[in-house]
Each structure stands twice: as structure tokens, then as C-alpha cells.
C-alpha positions in Angstrom: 252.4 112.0 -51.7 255.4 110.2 -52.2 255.8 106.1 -50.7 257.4 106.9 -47.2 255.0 109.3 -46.3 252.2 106.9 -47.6 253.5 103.8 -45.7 253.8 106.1 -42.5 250.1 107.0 -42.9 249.2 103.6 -43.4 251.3 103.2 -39.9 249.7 105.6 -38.0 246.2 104.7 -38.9 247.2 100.9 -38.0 247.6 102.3 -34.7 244.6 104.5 -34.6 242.4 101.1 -35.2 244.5 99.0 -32.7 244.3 101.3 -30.2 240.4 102.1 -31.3 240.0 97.6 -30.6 241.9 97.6 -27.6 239.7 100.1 -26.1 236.2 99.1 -27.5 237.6 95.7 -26.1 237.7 97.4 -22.1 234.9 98.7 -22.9 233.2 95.3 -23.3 235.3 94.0 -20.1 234.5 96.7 -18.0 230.6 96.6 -18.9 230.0 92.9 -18.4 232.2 93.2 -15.3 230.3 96.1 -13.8 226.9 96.4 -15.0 225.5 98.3 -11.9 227.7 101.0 -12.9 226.5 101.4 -16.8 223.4 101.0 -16.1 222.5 102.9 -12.8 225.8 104.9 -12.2 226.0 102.6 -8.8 230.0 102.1 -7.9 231.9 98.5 -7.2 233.3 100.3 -4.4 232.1 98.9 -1.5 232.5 100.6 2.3 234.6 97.6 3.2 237.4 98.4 0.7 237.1 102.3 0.9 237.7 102.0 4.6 241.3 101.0 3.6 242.1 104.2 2.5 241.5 105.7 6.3 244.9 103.7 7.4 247.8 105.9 7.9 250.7 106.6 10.1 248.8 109.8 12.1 249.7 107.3 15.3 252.7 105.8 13.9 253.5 103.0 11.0 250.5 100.3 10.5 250.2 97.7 7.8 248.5 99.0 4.0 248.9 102.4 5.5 250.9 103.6 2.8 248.2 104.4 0.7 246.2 106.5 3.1 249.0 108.5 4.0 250.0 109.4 0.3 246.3 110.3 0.5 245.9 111.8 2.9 249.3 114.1 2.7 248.4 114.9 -0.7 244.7 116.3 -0.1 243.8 116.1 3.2 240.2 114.4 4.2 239.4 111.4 2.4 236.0 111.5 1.0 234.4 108.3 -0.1 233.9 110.5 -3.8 237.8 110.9 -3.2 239.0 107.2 -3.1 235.9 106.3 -5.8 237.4 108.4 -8.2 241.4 106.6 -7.4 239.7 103.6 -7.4 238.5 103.8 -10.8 241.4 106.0 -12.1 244.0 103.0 -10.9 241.4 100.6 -12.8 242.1 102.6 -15.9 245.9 102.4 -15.1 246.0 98.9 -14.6 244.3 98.2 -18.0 246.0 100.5 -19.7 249.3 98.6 -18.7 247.9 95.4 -19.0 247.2 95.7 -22.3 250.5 97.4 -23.4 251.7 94.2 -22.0 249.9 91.5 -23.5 249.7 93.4 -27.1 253.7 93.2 -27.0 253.4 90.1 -28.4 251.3 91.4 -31.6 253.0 94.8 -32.1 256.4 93.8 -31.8 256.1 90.7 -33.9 254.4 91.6 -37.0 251.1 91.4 -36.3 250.4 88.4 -36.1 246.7 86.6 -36.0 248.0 84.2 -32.7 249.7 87.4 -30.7 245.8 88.9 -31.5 244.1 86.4 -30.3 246.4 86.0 -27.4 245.5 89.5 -26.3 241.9 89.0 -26.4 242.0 85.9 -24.7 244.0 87.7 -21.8 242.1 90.8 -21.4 238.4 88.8 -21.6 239.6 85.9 -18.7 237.1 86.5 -16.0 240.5 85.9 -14.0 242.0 89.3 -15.3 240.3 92.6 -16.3 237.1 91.3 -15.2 237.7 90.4 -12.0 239.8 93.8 -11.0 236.8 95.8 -12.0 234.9 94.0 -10.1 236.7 94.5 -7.6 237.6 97.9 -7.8 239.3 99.6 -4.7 241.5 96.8 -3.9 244.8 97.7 -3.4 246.0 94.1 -5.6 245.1 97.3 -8.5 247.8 99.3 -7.1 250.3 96.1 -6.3 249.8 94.7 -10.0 250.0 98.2 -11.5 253.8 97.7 -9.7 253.8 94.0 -10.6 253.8 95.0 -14.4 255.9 98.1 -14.2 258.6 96.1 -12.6 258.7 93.4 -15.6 258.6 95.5 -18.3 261.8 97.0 -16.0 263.3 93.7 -16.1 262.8 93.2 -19.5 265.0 96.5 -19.9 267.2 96.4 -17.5 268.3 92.8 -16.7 270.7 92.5 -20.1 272.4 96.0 -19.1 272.8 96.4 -15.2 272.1 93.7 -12.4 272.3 96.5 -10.0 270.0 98.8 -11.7 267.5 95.2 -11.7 268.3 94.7 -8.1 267.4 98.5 -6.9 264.4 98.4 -9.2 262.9 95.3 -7.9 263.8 95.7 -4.6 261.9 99.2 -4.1 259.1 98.4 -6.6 258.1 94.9 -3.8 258.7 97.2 -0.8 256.1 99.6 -2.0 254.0 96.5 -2.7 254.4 95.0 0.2 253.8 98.3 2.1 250.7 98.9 0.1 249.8 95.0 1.1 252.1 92.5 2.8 250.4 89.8 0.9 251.8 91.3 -2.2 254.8 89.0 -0.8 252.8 85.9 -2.1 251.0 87.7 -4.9 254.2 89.0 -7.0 257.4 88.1 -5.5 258.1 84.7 -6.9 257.1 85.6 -10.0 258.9 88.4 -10.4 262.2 86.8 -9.1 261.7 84.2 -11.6 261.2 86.0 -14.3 264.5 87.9 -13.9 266.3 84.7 -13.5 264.8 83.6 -16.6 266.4 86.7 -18.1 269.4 86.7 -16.6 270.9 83.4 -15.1 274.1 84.3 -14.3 275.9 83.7 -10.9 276.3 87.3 -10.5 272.1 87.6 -11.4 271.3 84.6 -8.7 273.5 86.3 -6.0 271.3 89.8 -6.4 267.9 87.6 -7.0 268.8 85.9 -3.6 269.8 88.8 -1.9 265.9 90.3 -2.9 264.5 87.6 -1.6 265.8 87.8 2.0 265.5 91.7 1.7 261.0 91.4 0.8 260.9 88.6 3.1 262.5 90.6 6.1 260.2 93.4 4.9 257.3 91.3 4.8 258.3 90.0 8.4 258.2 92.9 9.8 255.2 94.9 8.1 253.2 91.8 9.4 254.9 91.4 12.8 255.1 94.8 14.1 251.8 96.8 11.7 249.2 96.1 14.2 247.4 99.9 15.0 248.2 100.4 18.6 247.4 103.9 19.8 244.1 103.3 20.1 241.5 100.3 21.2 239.1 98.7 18.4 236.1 100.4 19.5 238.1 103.9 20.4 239.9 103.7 16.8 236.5 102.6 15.0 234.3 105.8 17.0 237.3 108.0 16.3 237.3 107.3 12.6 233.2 107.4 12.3 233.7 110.5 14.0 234.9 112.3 10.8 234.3 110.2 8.1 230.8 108.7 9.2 229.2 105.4 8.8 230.9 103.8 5.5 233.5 103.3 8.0 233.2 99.5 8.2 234.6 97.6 11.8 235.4 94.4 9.8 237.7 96.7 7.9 238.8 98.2 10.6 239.6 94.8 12.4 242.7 93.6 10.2 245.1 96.2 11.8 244.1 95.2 15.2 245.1 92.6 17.0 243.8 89.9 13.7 246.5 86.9 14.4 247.4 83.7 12.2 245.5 81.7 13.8 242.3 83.1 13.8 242.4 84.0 10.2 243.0 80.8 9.5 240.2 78.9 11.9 237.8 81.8 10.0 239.2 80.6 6.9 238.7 76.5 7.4 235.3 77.4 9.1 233.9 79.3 5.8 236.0 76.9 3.0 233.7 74.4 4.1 230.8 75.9 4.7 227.7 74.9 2.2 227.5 78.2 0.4 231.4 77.8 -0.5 231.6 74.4 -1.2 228.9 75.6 -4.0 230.7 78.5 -5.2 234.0 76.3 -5.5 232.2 73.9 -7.3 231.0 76.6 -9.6 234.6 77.6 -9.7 235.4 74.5 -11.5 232.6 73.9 -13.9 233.1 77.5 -15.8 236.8 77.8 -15.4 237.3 74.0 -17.2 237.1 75.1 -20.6 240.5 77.5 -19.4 241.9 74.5 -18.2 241.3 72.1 -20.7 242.8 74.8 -23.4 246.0 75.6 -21.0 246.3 71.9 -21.1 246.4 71.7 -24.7 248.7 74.5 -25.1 251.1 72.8 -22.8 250.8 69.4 -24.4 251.2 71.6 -27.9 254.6 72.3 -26.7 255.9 70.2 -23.9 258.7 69.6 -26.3 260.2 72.8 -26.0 259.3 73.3 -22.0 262.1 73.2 -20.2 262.8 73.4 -15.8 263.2 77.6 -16.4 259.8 77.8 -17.9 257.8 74.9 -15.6 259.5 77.7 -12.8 257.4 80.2 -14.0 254.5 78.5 -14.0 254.8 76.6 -11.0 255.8 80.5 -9.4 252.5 81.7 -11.1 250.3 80.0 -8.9 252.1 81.4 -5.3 248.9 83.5 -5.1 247.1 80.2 -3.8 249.5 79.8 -1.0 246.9 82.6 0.9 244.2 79.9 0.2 244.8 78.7 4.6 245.2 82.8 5.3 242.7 84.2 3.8 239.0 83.8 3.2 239.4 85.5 -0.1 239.5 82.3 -1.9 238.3 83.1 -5.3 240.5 86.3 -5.6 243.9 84.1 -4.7 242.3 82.3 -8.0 241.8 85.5 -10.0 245.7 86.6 -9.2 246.6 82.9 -9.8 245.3 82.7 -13.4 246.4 86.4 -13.8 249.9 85.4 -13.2 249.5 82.1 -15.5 248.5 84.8 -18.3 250.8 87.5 -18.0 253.5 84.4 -17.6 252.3 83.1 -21.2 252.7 86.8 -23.0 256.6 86.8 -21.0 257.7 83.4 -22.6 256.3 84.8 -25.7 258.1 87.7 -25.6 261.5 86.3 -23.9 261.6 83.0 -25.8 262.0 82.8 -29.8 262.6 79.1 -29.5 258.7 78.7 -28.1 257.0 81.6 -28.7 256.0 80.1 -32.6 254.3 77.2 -31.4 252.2 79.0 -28.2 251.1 81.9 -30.9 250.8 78.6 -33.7 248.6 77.0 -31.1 245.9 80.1 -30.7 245.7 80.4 -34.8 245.6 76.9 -35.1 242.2 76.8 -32.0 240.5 79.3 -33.3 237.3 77.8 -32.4 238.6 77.2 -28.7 239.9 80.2 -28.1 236.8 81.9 -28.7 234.5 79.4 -27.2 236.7 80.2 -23.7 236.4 83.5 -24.7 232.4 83.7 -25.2 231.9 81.4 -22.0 234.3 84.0 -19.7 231.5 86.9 -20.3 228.8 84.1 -19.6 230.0 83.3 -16.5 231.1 87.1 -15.4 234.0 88.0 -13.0 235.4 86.0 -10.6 235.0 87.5 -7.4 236.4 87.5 -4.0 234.3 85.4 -0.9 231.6 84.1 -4.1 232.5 82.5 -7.6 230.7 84.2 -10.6 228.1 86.8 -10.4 225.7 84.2 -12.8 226.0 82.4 -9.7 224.7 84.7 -6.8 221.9 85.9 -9.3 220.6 82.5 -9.7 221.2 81.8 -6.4 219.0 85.0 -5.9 216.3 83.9 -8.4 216.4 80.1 -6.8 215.5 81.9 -3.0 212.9 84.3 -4.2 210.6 81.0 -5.7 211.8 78.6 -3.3 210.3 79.8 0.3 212.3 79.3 3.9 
């Protein structure tokens, strides 16, 4: 065997074991995320989220029908076995294209011990991975799936053709915002700042801008005119139980009819400050400190070299919290926060040579840290959607069934 073809061997089984750790690694995400489903077989996907999939434009266009009626025209009825099986297929997806994100950083740069650690640290945050198999079903799978797809895009395109950029991004936020109009606050700033960050030109502003008012009139109108219509709640909730039966849930139901503003956002207030929330917000902020005080070292590690373009991004990262008033979902707006803040790390990595030494420096140099957060992500379990940490509602659980009344 003569040296090219050994070094290519040598290649190709590097690959076999990264690919071999990345997968034993969703393995491990995936199990401590989901253990009903290891154990007893028992799916995350609840009735609430599989009702989703029933929305569709049979009686003309209605908010997050998109998904349904791709369904639907593809196959026909929607079982429950049906969307359980996209459910977890679009879980796969998502994981697969998170990680061929956030190992960018390691296979394009040598492969290097901080780009490593980087990874793991991204795809064990109980923010990321975790949290979407929790909550399996979601459509945020589907948006992010986008989400990612449209920055790797950028990444490609930006240098070589704004309006290639521009027709990219603008189609992949309509879907998203079709699939959910929250997707607006979810991934829209972020991905306009990212291509700005890539291309800053006049010329790149102009198209940014004009994608801006093009998802926001979008957005306005998905939310203003996607109300279901053709039939009454209690008509449109019998019809649908009619032929899909009784995982057909009316809270579900409820957000195509007739759910304004204002009373999502009275529900909202009422429930952020009711007892059990205050609890699961304080538990929020014990077991996510140890990510905060390590992103505050990693800032402070390289404040030096942060300049307005990169505070943007993260600054943009957090426009998932901008739901918080809208939407009782308060610990998934957190999840897609620190989502964004990670996938937002891996991008300066990969988009800025001038910091990416000291962020990758920093995670060789905390090796200890890093896997401390690390350890303390699978102690505490996913964060969830209307309840902090799974650790939480079992001792919460364990704390009711010795404590009587």
C-alpha cells in the first residue's frame, strides 16, 4: 500500500469514529431526554401537539396549516402512528443538521480539541437537543430544521449572489412562518443578522431590509386573517373527533379560533405568576447558572475582540423571549433562546478568524467547566415547555405523594 492510499484510509476511518461519537453522543441526548420512550416504548408525542397536524386549508387558508395539508395531500388520513412517525423522523433531521453544524468548527479546522468540546457542549445543553426531543411534534423541529438550512445557505451564498441570498431567505421564513407565525420571532432576527454579518454592503442592507418588511407583512397577515372560519369551535372540534377520534384535543383546537392578543396575554400574566411557575422559573435559574456563569467567562475571555456586529447577534439571539407576554410557553422561548446563543457561538467561529482562536482557546483552556456544565445539563434533564426540568416535576411528584392535601 503505497502513502496516499494509507493517509486516505487513515481519513476515512477518522470519519468512521467521528461520525461513530457524534451518534453514540444522540444517543445519550435522546435517552436522558426521553426516557419513557427507551424504556417502555411510550412516545413524547402528546394529543395536544398531534392535533396540529389536523389543520389544513380543506375550508380555506388557516394559521400552521401548512403542515397538515402537505400531509394530508401527500397520504391522505392522518393517523396519530402517521404524525408519530414525522415527528420523530423530523427529530432525526434536526439532529442530524445540528450537528453537521456545530462539528463545522472541528472538521473544517483541524480538529481541534476546543471545536470538540464546543460540539459536545452544544449538542448536551438541556436548551438544544434535549429539549426538542422532548418536545417532539412541535413544529419549532420543522422551523429550525429551516432555520439551519438557511444559514448554512448564507454561508454559501452571501459572498456570490445577494439575490440568490435574498430569494433563499425570503422563501425559507415564509415557509416558517406558514408552518408557525411565531417563527417571525423565533428565527428572523437572527437570520437577518447573520447575513449582514456576512455581507455588509449597501447593496446587502437594501435586500436584508427589503426581507424584513416582506416576513413581517407575511407574519401580519398569517396572524390577522388565519383564524378557521367555516366552522364554530364546538362544530369544527365534533367534526374533527368525528374521524380522527378522541386524541383530538379542544385546547389545540382553540388557537385557530377566535384566540386574540389579549387573551393570550391575560392567560399568560395569570399563569407567569402563579405559584407553580414562579417555582419552575426559579428552578430555571438555579440549573441553568453554571451556563451562565461559563457564557460570561467566555465573553469576558474575549470582550477585546467583540465588536457592535457580533453583540448584534447576540442581542438578536435572544428575540425568542420577546413571546415571553404572548405565550405561556415560557420555558420553550428559553430553550430557542439559548439555542440561538449556541448555534450563534459555532457562526462567529466559523465566520470570524480574528475570534474564533480565543472562543475555541477558551473551551481547551476550561476543561473542567465545560464538562461540569456538561454533566449538570443531563442532571437537570430537558427544559421543557409550561414546567422547567423534568428533575423538577418528579420531585415535585415524590414531595406530593409523602406530603398529604
Amino acid at each position: 500500500m503505497d502513502i496516499k492510499s494509507n493517509a486516505w484510509g487513515v481519513r476515512d476511518a477518522g470519519k468512521v469514529s467521528f461520525i461513530l461519537v457524534c451518534s453514540f453522543v444522540a444517543l445519550i441526548v435522546w435517552g436522558r431526554s426521553s426516557p419513557d420512550l427507551f424504556l417502555n416504548g411510550i412516545s413524547y408525542l402528546s394529543d395536544w401537539k398531534y392535533t396540529h397536524y389536523l389543520f389544513n386549508y380543506d375550508d380555506g387558508f388557516v394559521k400552521r396549516g401548512i403542515v397538515g395539508e402537505s400531509l394530508k395531500t401527500l397520504v391522505g388520513y392522518i393517523s396519530y402512528d402517521l404524525v408519530n412517525f414525522v415527528s420523530y423522523v423530523s427529530l432525526g433531521g434536526l439532529s442530524f443538521l445540528f450537528f453537521l453544524f456545530v462539528s463545522k468548527p472541528y472538521v473544517g479546522y483541524g480538529g481541534r480539541f476546543g471545536a470538540f468540546l464546543l460540539m459536545i457542549f452544544a449538542a448536551t445543553s438541556p436548551a438544544t437537543l434535549q429539549h426538542f426531543a422532548f418536545d417532539v411534534g412541535r413544529f419549532d423541529l420543522i422551523i429550525y430544521i429551516v432555520f439551519i438550512l438557511i444559514v448554512l445557505s448564507i454561508k454559501f451564498l452571501a459572498e456570490r449572489s445577494v439575490y440568490a441570498t435574498f430569494v433563499t431567505v425570503v422563501a425559507g421564513l415564509s415557509f416558517a412562518v406558514l408552518v408557525h407565525e411565531a417563527a417571525f420571532f423565533m428565527i428572523l432576527p437572527l437570520t437577518l443578522v447573520f447575513w449582514n454579518y456576512i455581507d455588509s454592503s449597501k447593496k446587502g442592507f437594501v435586500f436584508q431590509g427589503i426581507s424584513f418588511a416582506a416576513i413581517f407583512f407575511i407574519t401580519f397577515l398569517v396572524s390577522t386573517r388565519g383564524e378557521y372560519s367555516a366552522l364554530g369551535f364546538e362544530d369544527h372540534l365534533e367534526a374533527l373527533r368525528g374521524i380522527y377520534g378522541d386524541r383530538v384535543v379542544s385546547s389545540s383546537l382553540a388557537v385557530i379560533h377566535n384566540s386574540s392578543l389579549e387573551e393570550n396575554i391575560d392567560r399568560t400574566i395569570r399563569l407567569g405568576f402563579s405559584f407553580p411557575r414562579l417555582v419552575h422559573h426559579g428552578a430555571l435559574v438555579f440549573f441553568m447558572m453554571p451556563f451562565a456563569y461559563m457564557m460570561y467567562k467566555l465573553y469576558m475571555s474575549i470582550r477585546g475582540q467583540v465588536d457592535l456586529r457580533i453583540k448584534l447577534i447576540f442581542i438578536a439571539s435572544l428575540s425568542p423571549l420577546a413571546l415571553y407576554p404572548l405565550g405561556q410557553d415560557h420555558f420553550r422561548w428559553w430553550s430557542l433562546a439559548i439555542t440561538n446563543i449556541v448555534l450563534s457561538i459555532c457562526f462567529i467561529v466559523l465566520s470570524d478568524k480574528a475570534i474564533r482562536d480565543g472562543i475555541l482557546s477558551f473551551f481547551e483552556d476550561r476543561l473542567r467547566l465545560v464538562a461540569f456544565v456538561v454533566l449538570f445539563g443531563f442532571v437537570s434533564g430537558p427544559l421543557g415547555v409550561t414546567e422547567s426540568f423534568d428533575v423538577v416535576v418528579y420531585a415535585a411528584k415524590i414531595v406530593g405523594s409523602i406530603v398529604p392535601g
